[in-house]
C-alpha positions in Angstrom: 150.6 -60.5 -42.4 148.3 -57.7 -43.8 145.3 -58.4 -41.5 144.8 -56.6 -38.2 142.2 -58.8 -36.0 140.0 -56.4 -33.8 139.5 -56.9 -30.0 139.5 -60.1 -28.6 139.9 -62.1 -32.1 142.9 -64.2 -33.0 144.4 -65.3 -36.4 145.8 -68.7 -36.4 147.6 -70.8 -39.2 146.7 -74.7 -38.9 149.5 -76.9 -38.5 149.7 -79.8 -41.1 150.7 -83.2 -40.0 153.5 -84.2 -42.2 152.3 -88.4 -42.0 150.5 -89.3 -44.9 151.1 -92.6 -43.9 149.7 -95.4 -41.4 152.2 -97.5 -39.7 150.4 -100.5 -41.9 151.5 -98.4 -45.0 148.4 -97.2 -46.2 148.4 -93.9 -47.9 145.6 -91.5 -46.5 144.8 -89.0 -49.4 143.9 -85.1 -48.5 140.4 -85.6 -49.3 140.1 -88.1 -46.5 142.3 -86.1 -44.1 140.9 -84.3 -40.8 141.9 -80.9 -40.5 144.0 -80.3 -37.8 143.2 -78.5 -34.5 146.5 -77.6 -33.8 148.0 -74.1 -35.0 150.7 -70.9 -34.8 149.1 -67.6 -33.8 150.3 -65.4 -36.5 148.5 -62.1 -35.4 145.8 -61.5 -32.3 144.3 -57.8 -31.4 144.4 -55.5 -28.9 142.2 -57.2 -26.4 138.6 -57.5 -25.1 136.7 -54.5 -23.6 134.7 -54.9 -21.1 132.2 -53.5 -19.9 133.5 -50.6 -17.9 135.6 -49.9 -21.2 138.7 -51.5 -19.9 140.8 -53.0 -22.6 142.3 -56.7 -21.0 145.4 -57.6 -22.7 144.8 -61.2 -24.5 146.7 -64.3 -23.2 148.0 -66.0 -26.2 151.1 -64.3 -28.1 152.5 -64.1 -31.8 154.2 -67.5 -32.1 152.4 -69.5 -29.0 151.6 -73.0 -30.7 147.6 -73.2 -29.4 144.8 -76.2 -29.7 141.5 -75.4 -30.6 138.2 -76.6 -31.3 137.0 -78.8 -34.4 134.6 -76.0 -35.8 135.6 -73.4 -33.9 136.4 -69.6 -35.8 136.0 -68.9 -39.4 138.1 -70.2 -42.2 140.1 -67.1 -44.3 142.1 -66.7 -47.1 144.5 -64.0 -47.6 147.5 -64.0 -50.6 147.0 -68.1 -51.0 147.4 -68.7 -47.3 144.7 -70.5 -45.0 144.2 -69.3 -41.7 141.2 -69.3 -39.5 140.4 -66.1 -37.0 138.5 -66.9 -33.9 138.1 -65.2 -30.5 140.6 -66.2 -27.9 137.6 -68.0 -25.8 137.1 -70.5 -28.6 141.0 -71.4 -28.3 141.2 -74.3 -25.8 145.0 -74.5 -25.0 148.4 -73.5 -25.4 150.9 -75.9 -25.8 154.0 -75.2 -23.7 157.7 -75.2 -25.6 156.2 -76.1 -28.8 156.1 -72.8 -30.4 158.4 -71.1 -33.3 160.9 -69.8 -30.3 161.0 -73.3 -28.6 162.2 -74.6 -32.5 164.7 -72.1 -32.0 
């Protein structure tokens, strides 16, 4: 990863569902697809500052598996990749043994 986010921010990499399928055995093409709201944090900063100048460390981890909202952050791309870096407030979940080290 050769992007650093600052503060409270939070790069994520979307998850794709691998059913391009319904159960009826119609084939849904990309186009038509929603993008998913579920993703891997792959890099998040230091933490916010308040006001007092505190740091506070940030909840979610490298690796946690995480839900977010369906416009929430700003969509990036770095070296052909898509991710999307929002602030850790916009994230609305973490989803519990689902991550890279529950895979494991």
């Amino acid at each position: 990863m050769k992007i650093r986010p600052l503060y409270d921010r939070v790069v994520v990499k979307r998850i794709e569902e691998t059913q391009e399928q319904t159960l009826g055995g119609i084939i849904i093409p990309d186009t038509a697809k929603e993008k998913p709201q579920e993703g891997e944090v792959v890099a998040v900063g230091k933490g916010k500052r308040l006001e007092d100048g505190k740091v506070v460390t940030l909840d979610v981890q490298v690796g946690d598996r995480v839900l977010f909202g369906k416009y929430s952050g700003s969509e990036i791309k770095i070296d052909g990749e898509e991710y999307v870096i929002m602030r850790e407030d916009e994230i609305l979940g973490v989803l519990n043994g689902a991550g890279r080290k529950a895979k494991a």
